[in-house]
Each structure stands twice: as structure tokens, then as C-alpha cells.
GUVOKE-737181 format. One record per residue (C-alpha): residue number from 1; residue in one letter; x, y, z. Coordinates in steps of 0.25 Angstrom, whole numbers, plus 2048, in hexadecimal, padded with zeros to 3 digits. Example, Ala and Ser with C-alpha at 12.3 -4.5 7.8 and 13.67 -1.06 7.14 Angstrom:
2
SITE   tido   lummar    xx    yy    zz
SITE      1        A   831   7EE   81F
SITE      2        S   837   7FC   81D
//
This chain:
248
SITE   tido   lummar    xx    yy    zz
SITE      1        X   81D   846   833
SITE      2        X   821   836   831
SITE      3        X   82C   834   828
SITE      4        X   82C   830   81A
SITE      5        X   828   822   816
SITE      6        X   827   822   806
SITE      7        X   82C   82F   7FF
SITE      8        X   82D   831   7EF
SITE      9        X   836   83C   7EB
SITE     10        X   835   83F   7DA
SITE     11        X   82F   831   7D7
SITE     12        X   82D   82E   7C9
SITE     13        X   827   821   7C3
SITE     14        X   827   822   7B2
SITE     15        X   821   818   7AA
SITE     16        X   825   818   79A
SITE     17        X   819   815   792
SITE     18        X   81E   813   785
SITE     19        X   827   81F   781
SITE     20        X   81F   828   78C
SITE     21        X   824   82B   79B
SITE     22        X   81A   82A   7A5
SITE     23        X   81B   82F   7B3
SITE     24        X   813   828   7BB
SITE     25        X   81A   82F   7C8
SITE     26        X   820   83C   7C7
SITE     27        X   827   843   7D0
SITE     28        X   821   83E   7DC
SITE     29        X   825   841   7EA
SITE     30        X   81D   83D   7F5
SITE     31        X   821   83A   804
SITE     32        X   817   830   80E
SITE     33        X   81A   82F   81D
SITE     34        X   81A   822   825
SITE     35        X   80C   81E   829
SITE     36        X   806   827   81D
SITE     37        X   7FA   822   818
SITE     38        X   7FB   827   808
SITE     39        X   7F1   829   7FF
SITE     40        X   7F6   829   7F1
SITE     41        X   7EC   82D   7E8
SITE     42        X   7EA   832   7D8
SITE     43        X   7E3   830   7CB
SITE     44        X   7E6   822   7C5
SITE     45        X   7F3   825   7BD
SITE     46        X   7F8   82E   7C6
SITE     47        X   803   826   7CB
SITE     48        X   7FE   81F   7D9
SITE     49        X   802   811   7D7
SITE     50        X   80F   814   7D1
SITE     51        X   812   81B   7DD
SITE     52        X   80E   812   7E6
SITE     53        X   816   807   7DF
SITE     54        X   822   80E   7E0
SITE     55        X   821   811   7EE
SITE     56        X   81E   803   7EF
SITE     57        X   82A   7FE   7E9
SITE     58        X   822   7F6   7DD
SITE     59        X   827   802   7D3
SITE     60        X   833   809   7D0
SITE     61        X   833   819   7CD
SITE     62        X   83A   81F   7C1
SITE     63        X   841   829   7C9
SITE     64        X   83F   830   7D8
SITE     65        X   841   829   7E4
SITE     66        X   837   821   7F0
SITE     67        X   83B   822   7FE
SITE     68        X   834   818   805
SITE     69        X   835   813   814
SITE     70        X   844   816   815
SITE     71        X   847   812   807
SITE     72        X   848   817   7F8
SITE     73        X   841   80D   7F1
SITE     74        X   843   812   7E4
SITE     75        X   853   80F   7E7
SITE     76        X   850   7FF   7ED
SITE     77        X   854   7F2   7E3
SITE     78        X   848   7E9   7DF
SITE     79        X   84D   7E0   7EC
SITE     80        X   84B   7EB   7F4
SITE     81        X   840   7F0   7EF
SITE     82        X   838   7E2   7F0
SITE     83        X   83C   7E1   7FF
SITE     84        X   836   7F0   800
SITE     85        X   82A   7EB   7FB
SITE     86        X   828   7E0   803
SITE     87        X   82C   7E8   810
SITE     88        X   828   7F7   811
SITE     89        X   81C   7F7   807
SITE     90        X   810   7F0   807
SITE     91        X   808   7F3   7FA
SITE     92        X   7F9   7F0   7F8
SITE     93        X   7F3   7EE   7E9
SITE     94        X   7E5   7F4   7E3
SITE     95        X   7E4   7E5   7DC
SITE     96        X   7EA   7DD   7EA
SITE     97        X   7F5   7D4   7E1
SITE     98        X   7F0   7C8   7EB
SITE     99        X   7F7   7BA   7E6
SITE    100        X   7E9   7B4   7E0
SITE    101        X   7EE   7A5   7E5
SITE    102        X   7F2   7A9   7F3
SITE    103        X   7E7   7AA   7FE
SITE    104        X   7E5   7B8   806
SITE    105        X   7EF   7B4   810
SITE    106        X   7F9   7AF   807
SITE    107        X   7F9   7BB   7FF
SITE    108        X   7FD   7C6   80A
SITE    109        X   807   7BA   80E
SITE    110        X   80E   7BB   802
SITE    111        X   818   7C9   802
SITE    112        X   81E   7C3   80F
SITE    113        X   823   7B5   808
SITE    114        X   82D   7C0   800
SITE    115        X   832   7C3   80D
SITE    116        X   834   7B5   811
SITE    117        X   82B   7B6   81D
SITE    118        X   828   7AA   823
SITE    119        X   81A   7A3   820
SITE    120        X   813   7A4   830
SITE    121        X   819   7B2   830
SITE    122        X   811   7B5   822
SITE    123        X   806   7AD   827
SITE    124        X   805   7B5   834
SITE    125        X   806   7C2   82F
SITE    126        X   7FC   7BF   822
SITE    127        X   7F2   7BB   82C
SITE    128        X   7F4   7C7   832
SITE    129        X   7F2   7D1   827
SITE    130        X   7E7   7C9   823
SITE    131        X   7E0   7CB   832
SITE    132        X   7E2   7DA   82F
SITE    133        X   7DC   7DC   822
SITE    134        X   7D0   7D3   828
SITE    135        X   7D2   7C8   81F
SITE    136        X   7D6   7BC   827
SITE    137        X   7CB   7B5   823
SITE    138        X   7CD   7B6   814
SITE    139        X   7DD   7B0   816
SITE    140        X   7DA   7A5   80D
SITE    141        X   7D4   7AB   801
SITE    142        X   7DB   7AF   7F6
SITE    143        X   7D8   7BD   7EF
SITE    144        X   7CE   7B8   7E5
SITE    145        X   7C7   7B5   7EF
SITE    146        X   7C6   7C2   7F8
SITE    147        X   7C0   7D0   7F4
SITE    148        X   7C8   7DC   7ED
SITE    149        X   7C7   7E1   7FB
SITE    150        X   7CD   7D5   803
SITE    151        X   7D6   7D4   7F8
SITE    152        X   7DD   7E1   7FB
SITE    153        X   7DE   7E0   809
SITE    154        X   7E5   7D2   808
SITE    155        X   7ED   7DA   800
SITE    156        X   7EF   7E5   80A
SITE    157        X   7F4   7DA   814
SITE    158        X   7FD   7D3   80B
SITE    159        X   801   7E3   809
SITE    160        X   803   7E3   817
SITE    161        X   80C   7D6   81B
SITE    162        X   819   7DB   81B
SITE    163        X   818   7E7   824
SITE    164        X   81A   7F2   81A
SITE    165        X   81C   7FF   81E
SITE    166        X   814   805   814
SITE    167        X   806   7FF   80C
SITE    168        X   804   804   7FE
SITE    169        X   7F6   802   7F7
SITE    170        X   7F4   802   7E8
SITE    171        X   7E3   806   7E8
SITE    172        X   7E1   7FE   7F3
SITE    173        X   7D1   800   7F3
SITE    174        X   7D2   802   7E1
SITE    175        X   7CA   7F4   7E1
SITE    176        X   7C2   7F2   7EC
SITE    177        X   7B2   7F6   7F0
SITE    178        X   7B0   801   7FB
SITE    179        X   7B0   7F9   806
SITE    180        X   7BE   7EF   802
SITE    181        X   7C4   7FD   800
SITE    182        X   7C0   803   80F
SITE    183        X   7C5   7F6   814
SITE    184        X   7D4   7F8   80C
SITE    185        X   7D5   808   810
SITE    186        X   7D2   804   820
SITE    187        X   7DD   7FA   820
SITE    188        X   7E6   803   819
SITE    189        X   7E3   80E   824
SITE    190        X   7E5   803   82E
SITE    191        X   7F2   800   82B
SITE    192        X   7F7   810   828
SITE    193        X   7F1   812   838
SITE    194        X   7FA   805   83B
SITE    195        X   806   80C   836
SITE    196        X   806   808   827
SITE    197        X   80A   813   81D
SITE    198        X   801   812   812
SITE    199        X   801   817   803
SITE    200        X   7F4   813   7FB
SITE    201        X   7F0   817   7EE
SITE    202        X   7E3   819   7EB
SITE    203        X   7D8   81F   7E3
SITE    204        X   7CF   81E   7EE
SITE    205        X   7CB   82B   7F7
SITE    206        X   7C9   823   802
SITE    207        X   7D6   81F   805
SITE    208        X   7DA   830   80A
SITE    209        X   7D1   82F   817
SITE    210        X   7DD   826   81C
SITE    211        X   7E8   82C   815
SITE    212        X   7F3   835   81B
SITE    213        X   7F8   83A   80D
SITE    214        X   7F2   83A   800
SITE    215        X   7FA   83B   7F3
SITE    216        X   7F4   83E   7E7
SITE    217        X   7FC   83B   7DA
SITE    218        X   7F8   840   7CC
SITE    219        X   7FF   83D   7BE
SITE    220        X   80A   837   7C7
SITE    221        X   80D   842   7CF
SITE    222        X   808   847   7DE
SITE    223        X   7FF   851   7DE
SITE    224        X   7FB   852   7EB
SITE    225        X   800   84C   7F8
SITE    226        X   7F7   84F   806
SITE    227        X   7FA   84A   814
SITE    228        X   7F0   847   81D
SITE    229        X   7F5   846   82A
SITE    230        X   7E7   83F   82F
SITE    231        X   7E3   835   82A
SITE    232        X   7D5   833   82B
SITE    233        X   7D5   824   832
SITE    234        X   7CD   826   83D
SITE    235        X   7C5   819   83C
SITE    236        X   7D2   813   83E
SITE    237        X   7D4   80E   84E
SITE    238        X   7E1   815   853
SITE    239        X   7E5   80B   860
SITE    240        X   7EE   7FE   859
SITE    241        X   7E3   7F5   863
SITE    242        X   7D6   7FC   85D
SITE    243        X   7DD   7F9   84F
SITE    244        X   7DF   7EB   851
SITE    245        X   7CF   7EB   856
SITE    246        X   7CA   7F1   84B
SITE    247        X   7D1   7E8   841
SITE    248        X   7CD   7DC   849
//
């Protein structure tokens, strides 16, 4: 079995409302191995996005600790946890958080300014990402002028610029018609075959034909965690040349 790359052990994360304690995470101790493709899912409330932002470095627990890719996270200074974020994660939002005034381009160029990248390498590896997601020819526009759907998958490149090991995703099909959504969960896959580890919150039951463990949460606690071994990606070509046609 691969090693672990994310693993909580008695995570908390309380919220005081008023002169009440809320647990929006209790007790939570999960374990995801490199190259997982994880399904997180629960009613709303149930803790999911709090979890993922933890993991994520955007959030800090009440008590418990998160081990992720060879460092406790919980333990890291705000620097260090910045550079974190920058570097191992790469972290999708359901309502995409695109710069309204920067074109396409410009927006998944921006996280690498913060790591002083230099402006043909940004350049090079924008155009790139945007090749990927199929979206060269929209590199000019700027988000009000693109769909929810072309929204998210600019922001799955800009996701996507500095190499992270792993991609989270906050309902990344939550605000987008059928056919935006089929397009978002493909690319997802995509990149999990590629060698992507992959954590996705979601609602949508979709998403479990490509997932290698599902996690479902309840009142912030896991109720039940299942590994499957095979992911059901067949569609997906399995030769790197035939990739590369099929995205061409």
C-alpha cells in the first residue's frame, strides 16, 4: 500500500457561538495514501469544508494534529504555512475567486508572482495550463466574460501552476449545469491518472465512479470510510502518448 500523504489524528476544529461550543470537527482521524483520489462527502453541516481547509492550510484546528506530505501542519508558523500553501497544495473554490479585472491568462499567472517567478517563465506555464483545460482561446477574457463552467476550469489551472502535490476542491461541480460539471470531474480524473493526489468535496454522486476512497462525514465526525482499490476510470487512455492525443 503507498505511504501516507495527509493523516489527521484527533482533529478538532471548535467554533464559539455566543456562550455555546461548536464542534465543527470532532475526533477525526483519517489517513489518505499518495495518488488517492478522495471523495469527501456528507450533509451540508456535516463538517466537509472545514476539513478541507484545514488540510489546506487556510484554517487552524482547535486541538489534533495534521500530518501532510512529511510535515505537521498544524505545528508550521503563518510564514511557513503561506510557503506551504503556495507549494504542496493547489486548492479549487466552488465560487472560483477569479480577480474580476485580470484577464484568463492573468489570473492563473498570479500565485506565481508570490514566488517571484519571472514573468516568460509565468507566461510559458499559463499558456500551458490554459492549452490543458482547452481554453487557450479564451486567454484574453476576463471571468465575467466566461461561463460558470469556463470559470472553474481557469480556476483549476491557476490551481494547478505551481506543481502541487496535492489538488483540493471545495464543490467543484456545486454551481455548474450538467455538462460544465462532466467536463470538471474528467479533468479531475485526468490529472489523479497523471499522478495528482486528489481530495474533492462534494455533494455530487457522480464524483464516486473516480474515487479510490470515499469519506463520509456526519455532525462533524467520520462515519464511514471505504477503499476502493478501482477506480472506475476506464474511459481514461492509459499510454502518456494516447493522453496527450486525446487532450489535443
Amino acid at each position: 500500500m503507498s505511504s501516507p500523504i495527509i493523516h489527521t489524528q484527533n482533529l478538532f476544529r471548535t467554533f464559539q457561538v455566543g456562550a455555546t461550543s461548536l464542534n465543527a470537527l470532532a475526533d477525526v482521524n483519517l489517513t489518505i495514501a499518495v495518488n488517492s483520489f478522495c471523495l469527501i462527502m456528507g450533509p451540508s453541516g456535516s463538517g466537509k469544508s472545514t476539513l478541507l481547509h484545514l488540510i489546506g492550510g487556510l484554517d487552524r484546528p482547535t486541538n489534533g494534529r495534521i500530518f501532510v506530505a512529511g510535515k505537521f501542519i498544524d505545528q508550521l508558523d503563518e510564514n511557513a504555512l503561506a510557503h506551504y500553501r503556495r507549494q504542496t497544495v493547489g486548492f479549487v473554490f466552488q465560487s472560483f475567486n477569479l480577480i474580476p479585472g485580470m484577464s484568463a491568462l492573468e489570473n492563473i499567472e498570479f500565485p506565481m508572482r508570490f514566488n517571484g517567478t519571472p514573468m516568460h517563465r509565468r507566461r510559458n506555464v499559463a499558456q500551458s495550463l490554459i492549452k490543458q483545460v482547452e481554453l487557450e482561446n479564451w486567454s484574453a477574457h476576463r471571468p465575467n466574460e466566461l461561463s460558470g463552467g469556463q470559470q472553474q476550469r481557469i480556476a483549476l489551472a491557476r490551481a494547478l501552476v505551481n506543481d502541487p502535490q496535492i489538488l483540493l476542491a471545495d464543490e467543484p461541480t456545486g454551481n455548474l449545469d450538467t455538462t460544465s460539471g462532466d467536463k470538471i470531474m474528467q479533468l479531475f480524473a485526468q490529472l489523479h491518472h497523471d499522478g495528482k493526489t486528489v481530495v474533492v468535496v462534494s455533494h455530487d454522486y457522480r464524483l464516486m465512479k473516480f474515487a479510490t476512497i470515499v469519506i463520509n462525514l456526519l455532525d462533524g465526525r467520520v462515519v464511514s470510510e471505504n477503499d476502493n482499490n478501482e477506480p472506475k476510470i476506464s474511459n481514461l487512455p492509459t499510454n502518456p502518448r494516447e493522453r496527450r492525443e486525446t487532450n489535443s
